[in-house]
C-alpha positions as CSV (number, residue, x, y, z in Angstrom):
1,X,-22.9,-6.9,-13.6
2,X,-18.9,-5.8,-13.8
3,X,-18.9,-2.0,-14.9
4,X,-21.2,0.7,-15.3
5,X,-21.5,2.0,-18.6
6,X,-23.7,4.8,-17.7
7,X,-20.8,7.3,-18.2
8,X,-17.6,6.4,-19.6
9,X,-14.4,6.8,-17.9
10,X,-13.1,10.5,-18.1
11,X,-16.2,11.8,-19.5
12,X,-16.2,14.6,-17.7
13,X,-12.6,15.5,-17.8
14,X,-13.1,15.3,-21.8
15,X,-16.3,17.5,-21.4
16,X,-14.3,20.5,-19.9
17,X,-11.9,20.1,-22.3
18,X,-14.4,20.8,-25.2
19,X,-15.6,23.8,-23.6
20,X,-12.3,25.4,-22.6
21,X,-10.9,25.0,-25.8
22,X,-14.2,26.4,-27.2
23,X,-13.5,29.1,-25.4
24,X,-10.3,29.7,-26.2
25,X,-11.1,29.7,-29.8
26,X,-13.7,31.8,-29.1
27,X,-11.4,34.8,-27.6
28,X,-8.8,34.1,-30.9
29,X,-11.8,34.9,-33.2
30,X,-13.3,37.9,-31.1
31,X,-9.7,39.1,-32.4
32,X,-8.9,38.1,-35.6
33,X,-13.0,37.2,-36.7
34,X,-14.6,34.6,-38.0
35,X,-13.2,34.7,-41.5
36,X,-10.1,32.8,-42.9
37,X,-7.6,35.0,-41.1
38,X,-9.2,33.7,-37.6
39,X,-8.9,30.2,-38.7
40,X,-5.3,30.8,-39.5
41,X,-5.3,32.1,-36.3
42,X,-7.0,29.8,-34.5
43,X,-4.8,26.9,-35.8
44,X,-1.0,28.5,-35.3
45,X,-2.2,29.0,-31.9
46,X,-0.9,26.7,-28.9
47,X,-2.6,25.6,-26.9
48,X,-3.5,26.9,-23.2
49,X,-1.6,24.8,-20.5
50,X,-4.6,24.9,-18.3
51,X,-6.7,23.8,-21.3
52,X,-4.5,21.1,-22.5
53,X,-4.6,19.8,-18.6
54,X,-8.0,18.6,-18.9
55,X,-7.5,16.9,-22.1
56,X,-4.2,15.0,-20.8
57,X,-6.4,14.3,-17.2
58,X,-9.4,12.6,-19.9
59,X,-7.2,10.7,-21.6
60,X,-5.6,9.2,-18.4
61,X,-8.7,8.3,-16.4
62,X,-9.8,6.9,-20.0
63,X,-6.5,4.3,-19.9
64,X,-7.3,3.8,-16.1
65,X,-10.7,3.1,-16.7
66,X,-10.1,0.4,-19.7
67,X,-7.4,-1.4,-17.5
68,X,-10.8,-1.7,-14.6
69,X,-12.9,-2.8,-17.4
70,X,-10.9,-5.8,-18.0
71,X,-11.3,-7.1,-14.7
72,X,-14.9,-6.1,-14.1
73,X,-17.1,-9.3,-13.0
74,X,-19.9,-10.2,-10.8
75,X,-17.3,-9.6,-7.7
76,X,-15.7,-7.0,-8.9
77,X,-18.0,-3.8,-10.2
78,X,-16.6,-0.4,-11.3
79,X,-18.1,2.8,-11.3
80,X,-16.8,5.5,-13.3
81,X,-16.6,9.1,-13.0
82,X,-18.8,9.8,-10.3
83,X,-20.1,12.9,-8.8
84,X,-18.7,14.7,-5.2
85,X,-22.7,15.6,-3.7
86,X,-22.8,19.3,-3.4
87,X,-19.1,19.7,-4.8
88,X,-18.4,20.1,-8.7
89,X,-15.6,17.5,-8.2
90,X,-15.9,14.1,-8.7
91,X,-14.2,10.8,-7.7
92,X,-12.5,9.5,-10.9
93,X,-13.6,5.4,-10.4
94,X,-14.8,3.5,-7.4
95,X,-14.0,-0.2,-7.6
96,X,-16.5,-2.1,-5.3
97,X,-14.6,-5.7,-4.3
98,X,-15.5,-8.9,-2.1
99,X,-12.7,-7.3,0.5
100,X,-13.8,-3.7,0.1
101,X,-14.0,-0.7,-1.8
102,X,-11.0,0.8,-4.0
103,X,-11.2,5.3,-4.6
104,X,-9.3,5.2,-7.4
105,X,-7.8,8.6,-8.9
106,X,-6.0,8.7,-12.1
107,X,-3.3,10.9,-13.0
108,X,-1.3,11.5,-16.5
109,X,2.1,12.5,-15.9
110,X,4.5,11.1,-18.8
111,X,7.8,10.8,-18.1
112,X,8.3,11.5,-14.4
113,X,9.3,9.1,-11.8
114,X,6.6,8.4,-8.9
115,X,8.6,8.7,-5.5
116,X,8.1,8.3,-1.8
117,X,10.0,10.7,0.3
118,X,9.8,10.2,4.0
119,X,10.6,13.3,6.6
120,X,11.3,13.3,10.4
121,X,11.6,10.0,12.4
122,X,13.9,9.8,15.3
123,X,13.2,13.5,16.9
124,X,10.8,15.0,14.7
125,X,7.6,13.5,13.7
126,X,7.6,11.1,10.2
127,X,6.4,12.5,7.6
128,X,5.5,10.7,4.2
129,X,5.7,13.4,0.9
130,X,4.6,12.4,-2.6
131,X,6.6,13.5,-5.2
132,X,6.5,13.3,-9.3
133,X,8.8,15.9,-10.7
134,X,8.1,18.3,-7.3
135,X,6.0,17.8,-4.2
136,X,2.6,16.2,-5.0
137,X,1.6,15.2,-1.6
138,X,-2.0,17.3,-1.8
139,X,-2.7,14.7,-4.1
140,X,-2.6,11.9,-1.9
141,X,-5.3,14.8,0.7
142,X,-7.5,14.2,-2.2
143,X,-7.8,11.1,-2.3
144,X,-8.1,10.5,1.7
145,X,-10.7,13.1,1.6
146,X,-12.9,11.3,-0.9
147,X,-12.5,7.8,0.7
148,X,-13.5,9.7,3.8
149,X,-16.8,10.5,2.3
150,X,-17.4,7.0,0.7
151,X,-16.4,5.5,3.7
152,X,-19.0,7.5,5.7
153,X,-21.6,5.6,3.5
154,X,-20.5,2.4,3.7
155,X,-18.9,1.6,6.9
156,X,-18.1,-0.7,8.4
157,X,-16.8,-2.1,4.3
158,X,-13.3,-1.1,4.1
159,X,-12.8,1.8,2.1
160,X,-9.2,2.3,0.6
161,X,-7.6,4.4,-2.2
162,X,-4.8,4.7,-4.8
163,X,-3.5,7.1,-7.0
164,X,-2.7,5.3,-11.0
165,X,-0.1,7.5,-12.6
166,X,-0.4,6.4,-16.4
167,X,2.6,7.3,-18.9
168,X,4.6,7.6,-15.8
169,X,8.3,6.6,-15.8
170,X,8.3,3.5,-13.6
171,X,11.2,1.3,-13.2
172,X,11.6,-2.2,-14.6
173,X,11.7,-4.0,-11.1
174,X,9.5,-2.7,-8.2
175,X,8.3,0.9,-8.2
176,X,4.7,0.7,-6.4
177,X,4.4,1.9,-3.0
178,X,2.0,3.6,-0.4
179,X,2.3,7.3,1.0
180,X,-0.4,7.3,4.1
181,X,-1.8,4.3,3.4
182,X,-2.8,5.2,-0.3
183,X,-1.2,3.3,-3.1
184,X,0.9,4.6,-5.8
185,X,0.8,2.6,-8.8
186,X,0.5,2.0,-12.4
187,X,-2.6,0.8,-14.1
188,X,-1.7,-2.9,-14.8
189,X,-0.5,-3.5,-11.3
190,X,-3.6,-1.9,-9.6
191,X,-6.1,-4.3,-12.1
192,X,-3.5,-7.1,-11.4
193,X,-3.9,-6.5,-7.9
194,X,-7.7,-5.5,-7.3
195,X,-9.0,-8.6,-9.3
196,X,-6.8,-10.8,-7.0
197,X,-8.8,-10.0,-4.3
198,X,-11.5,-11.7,-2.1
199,X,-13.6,-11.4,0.9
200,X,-17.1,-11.6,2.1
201,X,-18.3,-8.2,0.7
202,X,-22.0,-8.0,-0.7
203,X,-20.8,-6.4,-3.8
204,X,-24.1,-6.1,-5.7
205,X,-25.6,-4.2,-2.7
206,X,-22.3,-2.1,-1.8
207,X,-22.4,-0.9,-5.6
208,X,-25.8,-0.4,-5.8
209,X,-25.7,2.3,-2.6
210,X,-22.3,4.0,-4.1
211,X,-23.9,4.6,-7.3
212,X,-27.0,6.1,-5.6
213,X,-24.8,8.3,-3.7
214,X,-22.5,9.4,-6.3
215,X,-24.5,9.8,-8.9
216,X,-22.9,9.8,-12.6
217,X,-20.9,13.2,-13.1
């Protein structure tokens, strides 16, 4: 068993970013045309930020993804890329395990520093922030939210989620931690960590209902 091939990891992420920067190279040539002078144009031109985001988002689920794949087994399954029902968002892998299920979302952010930041305490109520290079807490809401909904379907398996920042600048010693009960980690660690794992969990049948559910986006 072990992973799910039926859609690679960050398919879907790479698929946008085809048709955006399709796009894009369509409006240059509505410009300059189709002839040499719009391929001159085409290639001196940079490239959108919101376009490149979808490319730098593929290749990141695509390193989270191969890191999963290592560890993928008969108690360990992965699903990749898997479709939100009714939503156009999807849920980048779910890792099904003997001790429970694993939302994991992937994130690319080179050279920033992952940090917990807590607010409040003694008079005013604690509050845990995210931050990578500014305040990336609704980050951490998405991934609650989507362990919500796989929750929902197969309660009462624990359900828990983590955010993998890939390319991120993590220190030597330490660096991991958990902002409302979600882990913040890097690729190696989470594998390291997920294949570690044991329980009584019927993981053929778990991953069998998930993948029925959230279908392949």
């Amino acid at each position: 068993m072990g992973t799910d091939h039926t859609t690679g990891a960050g398919a879907s992420a790479q698929r946008e970013y085809d048709r955006r920067r399709a796009r894009d190279e369509a409006t240059i040539r509505s410009t300059w045309g189709e002839g040499r002078i719009g391929t001159i144009a085409v290639a001196l031109s940079s490239e959108r930020q919101s376009t490149a985001a979808w490319r730098s988002g593929a290749v990141g689920e695509a390193e989270v993804g191969r890191r999963l794949d290592a560890i993928a087994s008969d108690h360990v399954v992965v699903l990749h890329d898997r479709r939100i029902p009714g939503s156009r968002a999807n849920i980048d892998h779910i890792v099904v395990t003997r001790a429970g299920v694993w939302i994991v979302d992937a994130k690319h952010y080179r050279g920033k520093r992952p940090r917990l930041v807590v607010e409040g305490g003694l008079f005013r109520p604690r509050v845990e922030k995210l931050v990578v290079g500014g305040d990336r807490t609704k980050l951490v809401d998405g991934v609650l939210r989507q362990a919500t909904l796989v929750r929902e379907l197969v309660d009462p398996v624990p359900v828990h989620g983590a955010l993998c920042f890939v390319g991120a600048d993590w220190p030597l010693v330490g660096g991991s931690f958990t902002v409302r009960g979600v882990d913040v980690c890097w690729p190696g660690k989470l594998a390291k960590q997920l294949a570690a794992l044991d329980g009584e969990v019927d993981v053929a049948a778990v991953a069998a209902a998930v993948g029925r559910r959230f279908r392949p986006a």
